[in-house]
Steps between C-alpha positions, in 0.01 A plus 500: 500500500455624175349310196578534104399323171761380333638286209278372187167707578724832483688442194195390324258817584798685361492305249121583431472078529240348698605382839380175619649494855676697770771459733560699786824600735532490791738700694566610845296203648582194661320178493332477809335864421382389180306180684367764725385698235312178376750384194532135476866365485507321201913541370752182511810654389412879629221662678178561301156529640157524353294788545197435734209565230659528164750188551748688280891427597678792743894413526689666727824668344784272525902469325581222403908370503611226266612219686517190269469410178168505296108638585492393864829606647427808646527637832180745594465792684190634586476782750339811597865687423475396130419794279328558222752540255714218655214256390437642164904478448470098563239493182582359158412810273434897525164441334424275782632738761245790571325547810141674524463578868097320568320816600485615137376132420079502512324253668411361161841477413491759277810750471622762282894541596721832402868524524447711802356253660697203397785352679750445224846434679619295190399744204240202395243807325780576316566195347100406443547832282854353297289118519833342636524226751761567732618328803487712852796422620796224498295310774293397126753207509437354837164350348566285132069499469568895415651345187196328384286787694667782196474260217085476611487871543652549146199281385273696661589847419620401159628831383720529800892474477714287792781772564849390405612506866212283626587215210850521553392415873281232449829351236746479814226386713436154237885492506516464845270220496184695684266343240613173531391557875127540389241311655264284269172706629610849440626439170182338371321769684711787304521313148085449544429829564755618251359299228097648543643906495422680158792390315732184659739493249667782651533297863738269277628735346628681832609132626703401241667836488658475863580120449198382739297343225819240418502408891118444582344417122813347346242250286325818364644635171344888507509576140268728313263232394457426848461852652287572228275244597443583831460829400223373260319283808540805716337737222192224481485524859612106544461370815858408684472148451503555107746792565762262685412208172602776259816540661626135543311342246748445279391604160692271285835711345223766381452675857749386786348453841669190663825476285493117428185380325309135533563282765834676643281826473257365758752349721630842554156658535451278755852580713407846434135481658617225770790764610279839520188275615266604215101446606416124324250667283712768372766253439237224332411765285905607381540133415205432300586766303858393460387178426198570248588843348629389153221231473191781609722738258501228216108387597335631164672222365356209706199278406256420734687221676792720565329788590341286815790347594704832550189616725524180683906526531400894649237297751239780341190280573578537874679855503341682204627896668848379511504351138334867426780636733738330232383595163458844613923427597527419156326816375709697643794332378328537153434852625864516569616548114649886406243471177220448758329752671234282676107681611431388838133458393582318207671158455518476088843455530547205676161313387644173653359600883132576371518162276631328784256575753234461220611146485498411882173665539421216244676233658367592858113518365565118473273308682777255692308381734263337241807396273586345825225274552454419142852378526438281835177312276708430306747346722755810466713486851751731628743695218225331235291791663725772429555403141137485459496853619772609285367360210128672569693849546692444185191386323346887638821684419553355097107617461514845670837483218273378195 
């Protein structure tokens, strides 16, 4: 039995990047030695145990044969005859296919690989040196996430190039229909992680160019306005809920997100986040912005009255970080613009999100619980209530204004 680091945790010491996690290969073992060992089973689809005192994954080497269409439809082989280079070989890029055998791995995790002492079947050093993504070998195709994986990988290493061969892969593999074979789960998983690397525009970029992003976004108009924005929320660090807004939010005509705008706009935003089963707050988020995003844009313009009602339309009184969630959306649309080279520490151009938050912090000081009762003495029942407590935070607002 002999053990090796592989995949991510290579490539990124390489890289001189920080490495976050390990996984480790397995080959020349079978299962039942592994449980004797100590490893916990833990794999569904192929065998992968947990180590018995770090907990970190061990897989044993396996191939893998396509057998039906889509993620799942794969027949596994895992057995103590499976090299090392046949495993690598079933991997979706060179970068992603260098083995470090374990011995030169500290019990600290700590490592300092050379080429001598790199297994490198697939010429992956080389192509960290050239910074291109390409495929391992034409068993790329038996997988359509590897489509969506190389899009998120060209967001993360941003300066790297997708080789010609590799996209003119992943283009027969949407013709063939292996995207539309996706399941809801990976795709959300893929897009999500795609849209928090260092520049997301790029993971679009990649999509559209093979003909993916038509297939699983079809609502989502990737122009520059749009890229640029998310681009702009990754730069100010934006969490992925405002990340995800600033892609479908549907700027009006100036930046493009969802293609229709207004009502049809949001009927599509919601097919899109139904199909790909978007987390409710992340999608709560995308449609408040869609909804409110010319009105918070257009806010120095409101009087007092208005001003309260478009926090109470954004439900800000009960979920003040998501309306703060939104604006900063809107800043980075405003962010967005070629004259604009926005200061993450520095919102002067887009003074609407500091006025606006000025103004709930206003509206929210209200006492409502005493407007409440006054209201009740004076025989106030039910949506009387509510106006009372409109009119008290209006009443706040117009003199914070004065």
């Amino acid at each position: 039995m002999k053990i090796f680091l592989v995949g991510g945790a290579v490539r990124d010491r390489l890289l001189q990047r920080p490495v976050s996690d390990h996984d480790w290969l397995v080959v020349g073992a079978t299962p039942e030695e592994m449980v004797a060992r100590g490893y916990l089973p833990v794999g569904r689809d192929f065998p992968v145990f947990l180590h018995p005192e770090t907990r970190e994954e061990y897989a044993l080497a396996r191939t893998e044969r396509k057998s039906a269409p889509g993620y799942r439809g794969f027949t596994v082989h895992a057995a103590p005859d499976v090299t090392l280079e046949q495993d690598l070989a079933r991997r979706d890029l060179t970068v992603n296919a260098i083995a470090l055998p374990a011995e030169l791995v500290s019990a600290d995790g700590r490592f300092d690989p050379t080429p001598e002492t790199l297994a490198d079947p697939f010429h992956g050093q080389r192509d960290l040196r050239d910074k291109v993504l390409r495929h391992v070998t034409d068993a790329f195709r038996e997988d359509p996430v590897r489509i969506l994986r190389v899009a998120r990988f060209a967001a993360r290493f941003d300066d790297f190039s997708v080789a010609p061969e590799t996209m003119a892969l992943m283009r027969e593999m949407v013709a063939a229909g292996e995207a539309d074979a996706l399941v809801a789960e990976r795709v959300w998983q893929e897009l999500s992680r795609g849209l928090m690397e260092t520049r997301p525009s790029r993971m679009f970029d990649v999509l559209r160019e093979c003909g993916a992003l038509a297939v699983l976004l079809p609502e989502i108009d990737a122009g520059a306005w749009t890229l640029r924005t998310i681009d702009t929320a990754a730069r100010l660090k934006a969490s992925l809920a405002v990340r995800f807004a600033c892609l479908t939010g549907g700027f009006g005509g100036r930046s493009a997100g969802i293609k229709s705008a207004g009502a049809s706009g949001l009927a599509l935003l919601r097919a899109l986040c139904e199909r790909w089963r978007v987390p409710v707050d992340i999608r709560e988020l995308a449609e408040v912005v869609a909804r409110e995003h010319s009105h918070i844009d257009d806010s120095r313009a409101l009087d007092a009255a208005g001003l309260v009602r478009l926090l109470e339309r954004c439900d800000a009184f009960r979920k003040p970080e998501r309306f703060a969630e939104a604006l900063l959306a809107c800043e980075c649309d405003a962010g967005s613009r070629p004259d604009i080279d926005p200061n993450p520490d520095s919102s002067a151009f887009y003074p609407q999100r500091p006025r606006l938050l000025k103004v709930l912090e206003t509206a929210a000081a209200v006492p409502t619980d005493v407007v409440a009762k006054a209201a009740q003495q004076s025989g106030a029942t039910g949506p009387k209530i509510g106006e009372a407590i409109h009119r008290a935070r209006v009443e706040a607002v117009a003199a914070s204004l004065a």
